[in-house]
C-alpha positions as CSV (number, residue, x, y, z in Angstrom):
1,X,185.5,220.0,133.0
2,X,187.0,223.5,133.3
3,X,185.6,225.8,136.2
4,X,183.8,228.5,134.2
5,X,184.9,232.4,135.2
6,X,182.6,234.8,133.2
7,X,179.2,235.2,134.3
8,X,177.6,233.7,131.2
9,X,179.7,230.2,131.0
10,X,178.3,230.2,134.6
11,X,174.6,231.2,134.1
12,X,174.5,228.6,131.1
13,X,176.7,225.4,133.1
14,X,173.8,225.9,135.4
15,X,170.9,226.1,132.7
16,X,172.7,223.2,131.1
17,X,171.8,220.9,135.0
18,X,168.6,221.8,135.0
19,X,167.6,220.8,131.7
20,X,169.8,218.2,130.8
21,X,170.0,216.0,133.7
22,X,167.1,214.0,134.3
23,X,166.0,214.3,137.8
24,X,163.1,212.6,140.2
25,X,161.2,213.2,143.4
26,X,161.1,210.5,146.2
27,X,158.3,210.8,148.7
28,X,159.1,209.5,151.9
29,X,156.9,207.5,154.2
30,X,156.0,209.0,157.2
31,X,153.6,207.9,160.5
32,X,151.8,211.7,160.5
33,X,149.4,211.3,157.1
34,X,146.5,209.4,156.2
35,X,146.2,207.4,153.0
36,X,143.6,209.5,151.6
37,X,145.8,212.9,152.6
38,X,148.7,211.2,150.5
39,X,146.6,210.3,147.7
40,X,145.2,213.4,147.2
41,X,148.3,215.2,147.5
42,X,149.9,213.0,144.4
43,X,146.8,213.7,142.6
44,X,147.6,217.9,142.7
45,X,151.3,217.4,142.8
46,X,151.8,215.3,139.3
47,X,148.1,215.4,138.2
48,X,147.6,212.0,137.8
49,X,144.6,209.3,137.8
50,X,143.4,207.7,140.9
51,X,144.6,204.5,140.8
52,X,148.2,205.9,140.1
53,X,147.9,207.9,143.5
54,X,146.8,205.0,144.9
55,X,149.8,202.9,143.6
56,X,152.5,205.3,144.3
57,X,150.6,205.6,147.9
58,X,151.3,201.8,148.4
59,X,154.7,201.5,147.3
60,X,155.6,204.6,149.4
61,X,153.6,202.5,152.6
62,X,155.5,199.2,151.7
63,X,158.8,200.4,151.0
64,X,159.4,203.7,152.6
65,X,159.5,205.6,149.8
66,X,159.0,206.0,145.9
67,X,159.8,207.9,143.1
68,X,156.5,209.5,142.4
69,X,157.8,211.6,139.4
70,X,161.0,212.0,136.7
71,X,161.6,214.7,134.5
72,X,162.9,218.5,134.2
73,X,164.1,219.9,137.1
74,X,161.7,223.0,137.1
75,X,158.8,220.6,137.1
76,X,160.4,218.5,139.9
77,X,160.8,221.4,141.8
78,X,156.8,222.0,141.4
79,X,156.0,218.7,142.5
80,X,158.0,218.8,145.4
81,X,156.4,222.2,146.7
82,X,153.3,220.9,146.1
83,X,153.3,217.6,148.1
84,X,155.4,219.8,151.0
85,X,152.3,221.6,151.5
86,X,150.9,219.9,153.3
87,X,154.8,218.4,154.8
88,X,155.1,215.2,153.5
89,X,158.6,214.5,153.3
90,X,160.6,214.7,149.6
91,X,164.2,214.6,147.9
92,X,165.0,215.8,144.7
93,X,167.6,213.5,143.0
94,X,169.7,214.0,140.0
C-alpha cells in the first residue's frame, strides 16, 4: 500500500480503519470486582439483557476474558470507556 503524503489521503486511510475494520472489546478478569459490579457495567456499556450480562460475566470468570462486544470502532471505543469507569480492565482489537 503506498504511504499517503497529503493531508486528505491521510485523514481518509484513517477514516477508512475505523469503519472498515471490524473491531472488538475483550474484558479482562480481574480479582478487584464483584459479579454484580461486572454485570451491571455490561448492562450500560453494550445495553444488553440480563441474562447476556450474566453470560459474558461467566465466560469472562472462567476463562479470563471475553469479547463482550464487535462492531465499528467509534462504538467500541464507547464501550470501553464505559466499562473503564468503574476500571475494569479492556483491549480494543482489530
Amino acid at each position: 500500500m503506498p504511504v499517503p503524503t497529503h493531508p486528505l489521503e491521510i485523514e481518509q486511510h484513517e477514516e477508512d480503519v475505523q469503519t472498515h475494520e471490524p473491531a472488538k472489546v475483550i474484558l479482562f478478569n480481574d480479582e478487584v470486582h464483584t459479579f454484580e459490579e461486572v454485570i451491571t457495567q455490561i448492562i450500560k456499556a453494550i445495553r444488553c439483557d440480563l441474562e447476556k450480562a450474566e453470560a459474558l460475566t461467566w465466560e469472562v470468570h472462567n476463562t479470563g476474558r471475553a469479547i463482550v462486544y464487535a462492531g465499528e470502532m467509534l462504538r467500541c471505543v464507547e464501550v470501553s470507556a464505559i466499562l473503564e469507569e468503574i476500571h475494569l480492565m479492556t483491549q480494543i482489537e482489530v
